[in-house]
C-alpha positions in Angstrom: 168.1 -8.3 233.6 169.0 -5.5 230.9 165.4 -3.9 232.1 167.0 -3.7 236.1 170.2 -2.6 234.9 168.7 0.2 232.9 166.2 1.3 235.7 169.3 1.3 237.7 171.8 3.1 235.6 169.4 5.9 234.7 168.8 6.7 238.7 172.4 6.8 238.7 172.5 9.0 235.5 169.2 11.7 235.4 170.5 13.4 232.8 171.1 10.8 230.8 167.5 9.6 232.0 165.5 13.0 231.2 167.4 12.8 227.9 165.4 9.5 227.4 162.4 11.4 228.0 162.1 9.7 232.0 161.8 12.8 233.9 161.5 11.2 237.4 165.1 12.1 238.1 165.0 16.1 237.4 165.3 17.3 240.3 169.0 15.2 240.9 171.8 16.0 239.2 175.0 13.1 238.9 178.7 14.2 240.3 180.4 12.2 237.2 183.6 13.5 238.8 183.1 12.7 242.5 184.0 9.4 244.1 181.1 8.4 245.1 179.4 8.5 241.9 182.9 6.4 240.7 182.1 3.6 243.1 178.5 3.4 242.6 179.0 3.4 238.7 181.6 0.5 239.6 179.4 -1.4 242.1 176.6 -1.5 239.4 178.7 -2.6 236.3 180.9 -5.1 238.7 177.1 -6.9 239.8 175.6 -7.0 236.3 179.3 -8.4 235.2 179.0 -11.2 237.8 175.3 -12.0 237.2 176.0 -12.5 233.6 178.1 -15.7 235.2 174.8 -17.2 236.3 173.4 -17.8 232.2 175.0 -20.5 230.4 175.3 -18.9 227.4 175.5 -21.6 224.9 171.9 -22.5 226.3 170.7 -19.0 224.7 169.2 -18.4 221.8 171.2 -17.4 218.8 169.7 -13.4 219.7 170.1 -13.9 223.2 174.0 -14.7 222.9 174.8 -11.3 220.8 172.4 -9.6 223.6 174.7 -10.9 226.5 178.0 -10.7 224.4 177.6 -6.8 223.9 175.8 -6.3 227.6 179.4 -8.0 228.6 181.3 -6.1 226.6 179.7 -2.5 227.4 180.2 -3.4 231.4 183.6 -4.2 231.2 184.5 -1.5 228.7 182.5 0.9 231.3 184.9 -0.6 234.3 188.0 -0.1 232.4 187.3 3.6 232.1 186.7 4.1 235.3 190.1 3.0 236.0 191.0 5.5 233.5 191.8 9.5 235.7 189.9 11.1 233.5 187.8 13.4 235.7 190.9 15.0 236.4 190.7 16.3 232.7 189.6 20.0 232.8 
């Protein structure tokens, strides 16, 4: 799952993904600011948030739980912020 979600964050994000050395992205450039970008970025975290529901964690391994613990924590951190206005900071 964290492999799908990365391949699918950095078409979201090429510049994030040619920082990473991925260069199949160059020739796109993200709107962080627009609204679609916003609701893309939102429909992405939202579906890895709810897939997460599927795992019984206290069936994974003691690596596995810290793994899905901070992958749950980094999504909804990321959806909070986007509640957050602040693309209309200059």
């Amino acid at each position: 799952m964290f492999h799908s979600y990365y391949k699918e964050y950095l078409k979201l994000n090429p510049s994030i993904a040619t920082s990473e050395g991925d260069y199949r992205y160059n020739h796109q450039q993200e709107n962080n600011i627009g609204a679609s970008y916003r609701q893309q970025s939102k429909q992405l975290y939202s579906r890895y948030l709810d897939s997460l529901k599927s795992y019984n964690k206290k069936r994974l391994s003691e690596k596995d739980q810290l793994s899905y613990e901070i992958f749950q924590h980094d999504l909804s951190d990321a959806l909070r912020y986007l509640r957050c206005p602040v693309y209309y900071t200059p």
